[in-house]
N, C-alpha and C positions, 0 to 999 in steps of 0.2 A: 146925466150929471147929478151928483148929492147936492140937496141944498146946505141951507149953513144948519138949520135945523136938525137935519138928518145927523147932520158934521158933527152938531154939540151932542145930540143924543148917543150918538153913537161914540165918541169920547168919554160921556158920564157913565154907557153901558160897561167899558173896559176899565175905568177907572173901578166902578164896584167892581167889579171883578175881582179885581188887584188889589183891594182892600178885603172882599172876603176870603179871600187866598193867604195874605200876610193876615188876619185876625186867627185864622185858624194852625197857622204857625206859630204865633204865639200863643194861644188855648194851648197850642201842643206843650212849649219849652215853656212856660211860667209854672208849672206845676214841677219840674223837678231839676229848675233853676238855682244854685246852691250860692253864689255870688250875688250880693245883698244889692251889689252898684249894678250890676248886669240886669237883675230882676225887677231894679226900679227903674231903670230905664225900658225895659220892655212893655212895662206896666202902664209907664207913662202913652208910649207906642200906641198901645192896644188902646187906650182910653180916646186917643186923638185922631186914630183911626174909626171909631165909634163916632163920634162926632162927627167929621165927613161924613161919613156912612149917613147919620141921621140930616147932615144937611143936602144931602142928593135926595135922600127921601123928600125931603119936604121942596125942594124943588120939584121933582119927579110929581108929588100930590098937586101943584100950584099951577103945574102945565096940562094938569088930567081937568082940574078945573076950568082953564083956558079953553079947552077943547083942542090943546096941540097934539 
C-alpha cells in the first residue's frame, strides 16, 4: 500500500514534470512568436510556471531537511 507521503511525492514528481515539459515548449514557440497578445500571454505562462517550479523546490529542500 502507498502512503499519503509517497501519494504527495509522487504527485509533486509528475507535476514537475509537466512543468518542465510545457516550460520547454514555450523556450521552443516564444522565440518565433510573431502575435504580440499570443507571446504575452505565453510569457506570462512561462514565468508562472517558474514559480511553481521554484515552489516545489523549496518544498522538496524543507522535506530533505525534515529528513522525509
Amino acid at each position: 500500500m502507498i502512503s499519503r507521503s509517497e501519494s504527495v511525492l509522487g504527485s509533486l514528481c509528475q507535476e514537475v514534470d509537466g512543468i518542465r515539459q510545457r516550460c520547454l515548449q514555450l523556450q521552443l514557440a516564444l522565440p518565433t512568436c510573431q502575435n504580440t497578445r499570443v507571446h504575452a500571454r505565453m510569457l506570462h505562462a512561462y514565468r508562472q510556471l517558474q514559480q511553481r517550479q521554484q515552489q516545489v523546490l523549496t518544498t522538496a529542500q524543507f522535506w530533505r531537511k525534515q529528513g522525509w
